[in-house]
C-alpha positions in Angstrom: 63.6 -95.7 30.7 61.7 -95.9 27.5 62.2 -93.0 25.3 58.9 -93.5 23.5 57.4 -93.2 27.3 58.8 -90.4 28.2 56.9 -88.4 25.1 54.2 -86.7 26.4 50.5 -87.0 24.1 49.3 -83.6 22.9 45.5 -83.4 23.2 44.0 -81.6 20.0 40.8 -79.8 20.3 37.7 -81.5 19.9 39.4 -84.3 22.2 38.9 -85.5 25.8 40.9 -87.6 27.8 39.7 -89.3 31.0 41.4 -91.6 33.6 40.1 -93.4 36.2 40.7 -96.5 38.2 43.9 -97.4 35.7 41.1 -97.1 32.5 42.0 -94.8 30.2 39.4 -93.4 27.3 39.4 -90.8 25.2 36.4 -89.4 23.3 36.7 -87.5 20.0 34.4 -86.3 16.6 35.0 -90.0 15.6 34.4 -92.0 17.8 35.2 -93.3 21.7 38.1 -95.9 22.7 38.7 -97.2 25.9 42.2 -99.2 27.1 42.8 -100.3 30.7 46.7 -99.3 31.6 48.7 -101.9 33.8 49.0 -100.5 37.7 52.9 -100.2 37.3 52.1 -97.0 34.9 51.2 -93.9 36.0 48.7 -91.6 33.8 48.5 -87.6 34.2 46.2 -85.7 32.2 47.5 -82.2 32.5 46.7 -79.1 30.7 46.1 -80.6 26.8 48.9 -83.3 28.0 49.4 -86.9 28.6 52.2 -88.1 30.4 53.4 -90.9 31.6 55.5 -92.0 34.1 56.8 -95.3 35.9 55.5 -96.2 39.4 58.6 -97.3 41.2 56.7 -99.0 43.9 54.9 -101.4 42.1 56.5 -105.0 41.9 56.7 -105.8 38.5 60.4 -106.3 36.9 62.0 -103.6 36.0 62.5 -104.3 32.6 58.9 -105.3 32.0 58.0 -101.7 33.5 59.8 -100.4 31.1 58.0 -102.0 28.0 55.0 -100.9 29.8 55.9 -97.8 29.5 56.5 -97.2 25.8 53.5 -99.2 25.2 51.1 -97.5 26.8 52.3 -94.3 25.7 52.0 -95.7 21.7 48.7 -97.2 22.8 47.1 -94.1 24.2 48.8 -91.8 21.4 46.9 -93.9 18.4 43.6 -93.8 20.4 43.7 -90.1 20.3 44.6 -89.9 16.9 42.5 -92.6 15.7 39.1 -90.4 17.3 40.7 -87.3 16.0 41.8 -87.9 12.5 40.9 -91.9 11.9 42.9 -94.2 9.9 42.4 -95.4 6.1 43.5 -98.7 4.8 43.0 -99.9 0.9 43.6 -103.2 -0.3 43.5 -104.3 -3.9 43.0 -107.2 -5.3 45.2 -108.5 -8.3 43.9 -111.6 -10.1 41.7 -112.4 -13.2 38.0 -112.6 -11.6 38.8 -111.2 -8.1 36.1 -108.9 -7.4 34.8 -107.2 -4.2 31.1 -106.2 -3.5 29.7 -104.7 0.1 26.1 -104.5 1.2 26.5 -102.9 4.4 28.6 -104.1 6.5 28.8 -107.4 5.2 31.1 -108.0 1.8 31.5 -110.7 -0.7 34.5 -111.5 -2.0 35.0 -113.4 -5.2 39.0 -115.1 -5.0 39.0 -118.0 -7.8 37.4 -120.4 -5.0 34.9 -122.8 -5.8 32.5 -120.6 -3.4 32.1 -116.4 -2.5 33.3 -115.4 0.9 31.7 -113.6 3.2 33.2 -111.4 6.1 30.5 -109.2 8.6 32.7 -106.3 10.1 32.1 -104.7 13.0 29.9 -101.5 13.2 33.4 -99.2 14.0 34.6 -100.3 10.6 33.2 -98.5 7.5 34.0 -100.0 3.8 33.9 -98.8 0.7 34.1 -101.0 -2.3 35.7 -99.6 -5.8 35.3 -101.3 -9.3 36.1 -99.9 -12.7 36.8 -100.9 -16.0 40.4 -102.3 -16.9 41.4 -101.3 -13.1 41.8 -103.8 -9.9 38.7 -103.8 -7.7 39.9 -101.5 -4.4 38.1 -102.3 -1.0 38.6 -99.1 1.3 38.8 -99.6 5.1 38.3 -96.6 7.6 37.9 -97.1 11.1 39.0 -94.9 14.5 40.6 -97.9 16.2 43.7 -98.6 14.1 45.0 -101.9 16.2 41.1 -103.4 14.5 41.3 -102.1 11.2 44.9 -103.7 11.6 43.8 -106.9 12.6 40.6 -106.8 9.7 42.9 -105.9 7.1 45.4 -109.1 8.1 42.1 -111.0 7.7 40.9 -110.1 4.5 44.7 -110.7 3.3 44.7 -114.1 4.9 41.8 -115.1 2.2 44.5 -114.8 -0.9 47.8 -113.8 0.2 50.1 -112.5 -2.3 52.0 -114.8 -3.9 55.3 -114.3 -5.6 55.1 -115.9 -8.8 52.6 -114.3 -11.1 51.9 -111.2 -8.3 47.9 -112.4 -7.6 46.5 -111.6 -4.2 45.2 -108.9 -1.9 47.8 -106.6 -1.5 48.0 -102.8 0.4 47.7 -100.1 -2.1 51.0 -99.4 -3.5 52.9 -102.7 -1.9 55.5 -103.8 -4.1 56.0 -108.0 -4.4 59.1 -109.2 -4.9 59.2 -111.4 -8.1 60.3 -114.8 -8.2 61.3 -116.0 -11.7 59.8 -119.8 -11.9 61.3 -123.0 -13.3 64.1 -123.5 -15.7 64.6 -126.0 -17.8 67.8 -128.5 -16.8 70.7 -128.0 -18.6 71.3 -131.4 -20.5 
């Protein structure tokens, strides 16, 4: 059995839980998620509780019941957080000229291309751009659904990804590169 599943997912106030017809959602001060659980997996919602538990009668493999089970537990567990709390990502972007601008939900990016990039987000995501004086530009990401903010921030990285040798890209706040030194001259 999964030890992740067996966990049970408090409910904090503010937040409601529903399950029907293998369809979980949850509804919170943030926002609303929904995620549709495989029929091997059993969902109680029990006084400020989620549980969840293996149905031994279905006829998937075992093992893949299992991994079921931890995931749906993880899955359900960073909906309810994500409407009750949300989740914050900031990139920053190292280079000379990189800048970031928003208007809406639409930003522009500026990456030492030939031509500015564009990128719409979705209405869940809100952005906040950051640009000072002698400071990298920071783009601030804030969303209740943290498996699309995940998958917008991998995105946004895939426009420069940090490199290596001089440190220039879109990074996390706070990531650390590991430095390559470059060429040496050969030893006559």
């Amino acid at each position: 059995m999964s030890r992740i599943g067996k966990l049970p997912v408090v409910i904090p106030t503010g937040v409601e839980v529903t399950v029907k017809d293998g369809l979980v959602k949850v509804k919170g001060p943030k926002g609303e998620l929904s995620q549709q659980v495989d029929p091997s997996i059993i969902v109680n919602v029990t006084d400020g509780h989620v549980t969840f538990a293996i149905d031994e009668t279905s006829e998937v493999d075992v093992k893949q019941k299992q991994s079921f089970h931890g995931l749906y537990r993880a899955l359900v567990h960073n909906m309810v957080e994500g409407v009750s709390k949300g989740y914050k990502k900031t990139l920053e972007l190292v280079g000379v000229g990189y800048r970031v601008s928003n208007q809406g939900n639409i930003i522009e990016f500026a990456l030492g291309y030939t031509h500015p990039i564009f990128l719409e987000l979705p209405a869940e995501v809100k952005v906040e751009t950051k640009s000072e004086r002698n400071q990298n530009p920071l783009l601030m990401l804030e969303s209740c659904d943290k498996q699309l903010l995940g998958l917008i921030c991998a995105k946004i990285r895939s426009f420069r990804m940090p490199e290596p040798y001089k440190g220039k890209g879109i990074l996390f706040q706070g990531e650390v590169i590991r430095r390559k030194s470059g060429k040496t001259a050969a030893a006559k």
